[in-house]
Structures are given as C-alpha cells and as structure tokens.
N, C-alpha and C positions, 0 to 999 in steps of 0.2 A: 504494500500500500504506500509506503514511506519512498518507493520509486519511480511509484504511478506518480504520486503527487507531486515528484521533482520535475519529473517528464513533459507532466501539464504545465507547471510554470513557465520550463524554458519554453517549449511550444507558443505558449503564450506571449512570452517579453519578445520571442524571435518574431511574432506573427505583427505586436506592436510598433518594433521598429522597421519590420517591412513595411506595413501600410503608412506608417508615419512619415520614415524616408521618403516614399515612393510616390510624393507630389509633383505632379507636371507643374512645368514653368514656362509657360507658351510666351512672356514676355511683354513687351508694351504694344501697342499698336501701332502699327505702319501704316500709312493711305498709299494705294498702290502705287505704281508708276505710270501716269499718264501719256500721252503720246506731246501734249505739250511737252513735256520735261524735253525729248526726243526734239522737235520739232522747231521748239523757239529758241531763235538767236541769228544773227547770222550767214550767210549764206551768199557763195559767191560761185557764177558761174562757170562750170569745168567746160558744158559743152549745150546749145541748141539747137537742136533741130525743128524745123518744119513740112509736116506730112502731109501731102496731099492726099485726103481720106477717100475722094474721090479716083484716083486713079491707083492707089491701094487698092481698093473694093473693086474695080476690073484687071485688075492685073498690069496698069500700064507702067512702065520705067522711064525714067526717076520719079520715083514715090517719093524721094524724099531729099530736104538740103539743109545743107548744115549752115544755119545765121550765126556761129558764133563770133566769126573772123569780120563779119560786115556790121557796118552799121554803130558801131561800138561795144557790140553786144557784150566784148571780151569785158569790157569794166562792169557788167552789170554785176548790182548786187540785190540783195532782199535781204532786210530785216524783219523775221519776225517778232515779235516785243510781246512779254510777258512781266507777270506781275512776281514779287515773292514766294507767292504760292502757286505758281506756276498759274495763273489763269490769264489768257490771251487780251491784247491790249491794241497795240495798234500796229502796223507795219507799214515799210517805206522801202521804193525803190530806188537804190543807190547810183547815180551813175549815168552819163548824156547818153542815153539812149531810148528812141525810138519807142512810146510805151506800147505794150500789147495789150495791158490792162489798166487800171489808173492805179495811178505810183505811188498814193499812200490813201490810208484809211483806217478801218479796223478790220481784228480776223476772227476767226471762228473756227472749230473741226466740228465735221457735221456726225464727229463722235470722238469724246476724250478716249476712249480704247481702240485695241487694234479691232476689228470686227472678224466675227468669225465664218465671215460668208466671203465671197470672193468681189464683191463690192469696194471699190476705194472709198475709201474716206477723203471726203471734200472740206477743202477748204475754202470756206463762204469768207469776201471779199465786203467788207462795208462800206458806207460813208460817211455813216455815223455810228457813234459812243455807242448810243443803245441799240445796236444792231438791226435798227428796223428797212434799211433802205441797203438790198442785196445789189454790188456792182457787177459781181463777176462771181465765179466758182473754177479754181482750181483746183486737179484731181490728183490726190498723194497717192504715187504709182509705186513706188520705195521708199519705203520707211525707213531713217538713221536707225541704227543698232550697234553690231558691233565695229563698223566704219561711220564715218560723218559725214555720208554722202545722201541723198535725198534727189529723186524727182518728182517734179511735177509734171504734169500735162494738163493745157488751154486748150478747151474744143472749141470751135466755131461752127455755130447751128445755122441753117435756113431752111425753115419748115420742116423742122425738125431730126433732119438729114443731117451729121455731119459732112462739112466741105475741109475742114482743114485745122490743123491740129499744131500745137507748139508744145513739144517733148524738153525740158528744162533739167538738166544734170547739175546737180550744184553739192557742190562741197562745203562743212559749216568752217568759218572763219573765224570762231569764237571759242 
C-alpha cells in the first residue's frame, strides 16, 4: 500500500508539471503583410513596352515596341506614397515624359492581398483625397517579393475591345 501510495504521488506531481509546463505561447499579434508594404515607394523604369492588342489577337508582326529609349521614357519614375501604417496616399510621376496616365493623384489596390484567383489586382488611379473621382486603373501583372521588380500594365479600351496596351517593368529605387 505504502508503494501504491508513492506511485500515485509521483504520477501525480509528474502529471502536474507536465500540464503546467506544457502552455502554448502563440505570442503577440502581427497584422499580416499587405501588398502595400510590397508595392509602395519608389519605382523607376527598367523597360516599356507597347502592345498592339489588336494585331496580337490576329496574329500580325510586330505586336509589339519597346518606348523605353524614346520619348524620355528612360527617366520615368513613379512614386507610390504611403502612410506609417502602410495605407496608400498619393502618387506622382517623376520625370519629362510624355504622360500615359495623369502624373499625380491618389492610389488605391482594388485588394490589400494577393488574390487567390488569377485576376490582377488593380491599381485605381484618383484625383482626389477621398477617392471618389476614378482617372485610370493600372493592372499589377508582378508583384515585388523576393526581387524589387514590379509590372504594371495600361489597357486602352474602345467599346470595350482592347486596342493597345502599355507593359511597364520597373525596379523599386527605394
């Protein structure tokens, strides 16, 4: 009896400082990593091109031509501008060249994550602070990650056709 009853103790004080030890410590909380985090700052042009959508879709050549070298293109830049807490602010384009789009405003992603469908994430173009007045939508074709490289792509619609497309390679500079 007088062994049983040593048996049950240590059983016992073992069984206590297992479950006592044995507290998860999952830590503080983190707020994920947005695609701002990724996206805002920066951004100077490696290379453009523009696609004839039209003679793409029939098969004609040259589909396509490189505006980096023309125009000024080579100085272009883009900032895009965020806040502390990573939330989107305004943007501007750096640089004497030729606009495609209008060269400063505010921005927007038409989703702070990556999406898990094969849909790009656009980036809505403002004119104003409270976003109500859309200029343009740029389409994030490559997302920065483990390099600092990012495209965008400008469509041009008429009657809801695309005619012609501007492919933007850019490197962050920040």
């Amino acid at each position: 009896m007088k062994h049983l009853n040593l048996k049950m103790i240590i059983l016992g004080v073992t069984l206590v400082c297992f479950w006592g030890c044995n507290q998860l410590d999952d830590g503080s909380y983190t707020a994920p990593i947005t695609l701002y985090e990724k996206v805002g700052g920066s951004w100077s042009l490696s290379n453009l091109k523009m696609v004839d959508e039209i003679a793409k879709t029939n098969g004609i050549k040259p589909d396509e031509q490189n505006l980096e070298h023309l125009f000024n293109y080579s100085q272009f830049e883009i900032q895009l501008l965020v806040d502390s807490g990573f939330n989107p602010t305004s943007y501007e384009v750096v640089g004497e060249v030729p606009p495609l789009f209008a060269p400063k405003g505010y921005w927007e992603l038409s989703s702070a994550f990556q999406p898990t469908t094969s849909d790009p994430v656009r980036v809505k173009l403002y004119r104003d602070a409270a976003k109500t007045q859309l200029l343009d939508e740029l389409l994030l074709m490559a997302i920065p990650g483990t390099n600092a490289t990012m495209q965008l792509q400008l469509v041009r619609r008429s009657g809801g056709a695309a005619y012609v497309s501007y492919v933007f390679n850019l490197t962050q500079t920040n």
